[in-house]
C-alpha positions as CSV (number, residue, x, y, z in Angstrom):
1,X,5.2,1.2,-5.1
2,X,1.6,1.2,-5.4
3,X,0.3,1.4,-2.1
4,X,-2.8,2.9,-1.3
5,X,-2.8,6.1,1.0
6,X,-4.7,4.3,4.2
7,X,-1.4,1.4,3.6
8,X,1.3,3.9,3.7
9,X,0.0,5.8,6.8
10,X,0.1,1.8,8.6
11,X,3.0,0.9,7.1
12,X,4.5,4.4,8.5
13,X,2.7,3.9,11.4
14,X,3.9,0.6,12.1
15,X,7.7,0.9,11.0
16,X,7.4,3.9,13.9
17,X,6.0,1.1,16.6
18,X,8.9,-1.7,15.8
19,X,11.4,1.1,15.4
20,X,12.5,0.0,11.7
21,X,14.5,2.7,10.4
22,X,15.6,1.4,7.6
23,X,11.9,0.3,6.6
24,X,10.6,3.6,8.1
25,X,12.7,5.9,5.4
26,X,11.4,4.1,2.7
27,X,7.7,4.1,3.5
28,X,8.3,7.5,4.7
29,X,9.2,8.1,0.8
30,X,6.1,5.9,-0.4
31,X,3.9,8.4,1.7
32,X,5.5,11.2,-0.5
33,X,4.9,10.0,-3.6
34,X,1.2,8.6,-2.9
35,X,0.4,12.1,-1.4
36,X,2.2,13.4,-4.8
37,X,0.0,11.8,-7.4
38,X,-2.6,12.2,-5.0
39,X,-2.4,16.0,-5.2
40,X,-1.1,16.0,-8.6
41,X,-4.9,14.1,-9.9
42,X,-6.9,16.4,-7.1
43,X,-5.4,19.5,-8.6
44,X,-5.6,18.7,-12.7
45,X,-9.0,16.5,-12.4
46,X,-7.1,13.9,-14.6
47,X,-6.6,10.4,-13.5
48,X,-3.6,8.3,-15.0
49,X,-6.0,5.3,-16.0
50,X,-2.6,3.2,-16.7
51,X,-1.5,3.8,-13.4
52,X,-4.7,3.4,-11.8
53,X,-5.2,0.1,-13.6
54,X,-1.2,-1.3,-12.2
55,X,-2.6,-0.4,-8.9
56,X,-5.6,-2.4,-9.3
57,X,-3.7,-4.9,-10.6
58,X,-1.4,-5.3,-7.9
59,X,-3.9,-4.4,-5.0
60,X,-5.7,-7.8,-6.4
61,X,-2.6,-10.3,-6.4
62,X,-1.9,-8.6,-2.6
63,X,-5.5,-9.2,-1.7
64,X,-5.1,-13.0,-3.1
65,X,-2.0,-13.8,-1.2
66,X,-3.3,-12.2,1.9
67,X,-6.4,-14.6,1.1
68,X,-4.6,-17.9,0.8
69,X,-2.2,-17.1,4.1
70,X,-5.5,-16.4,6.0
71,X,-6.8,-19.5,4.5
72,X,-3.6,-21.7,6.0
73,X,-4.4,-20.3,9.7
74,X,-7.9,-21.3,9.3
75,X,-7.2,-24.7,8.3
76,X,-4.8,-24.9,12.0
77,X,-7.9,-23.2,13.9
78,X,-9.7,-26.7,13.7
């Protein structure tokens, strides 16, 4: 559920292109919640620093396994 606010517009965005209703509904709910704490943080000027820190957390491993596909399709570029 930690999905940055530039991912859940795509993945909105995306779901809307392939016509996945079932996948739309639920990002669809993702946006809400990221625009939620979003507004939540803008309007008290207080950051939850353990949810902050899951995020990062889980942005990394995302980043690494986006990293090691990207890495296979290199490999059959050559």
């Amino acid at each position: 559920m930690f999905f940055t606010f530039s991912e859940a517009v795509y993945a909105v965005d995306l779901d809307k292109l392939m016509r996945n209703e079932d996948s739309l509904k639920l990002n669809c709910i993702v946006y809400i919640l990221v625009l939620d704490v979003l507004i939540k943080e803008y309007n008290t000027k207080q950051i939850d620093e353990n949810l902050k820190q899951k995020a990062l957390e889980v942005y990394k491993k995302l980043e690494e396994r986006k990293a090691k596909e990207n890495s296979k399709y290199h490999i059959y570029q050559y």
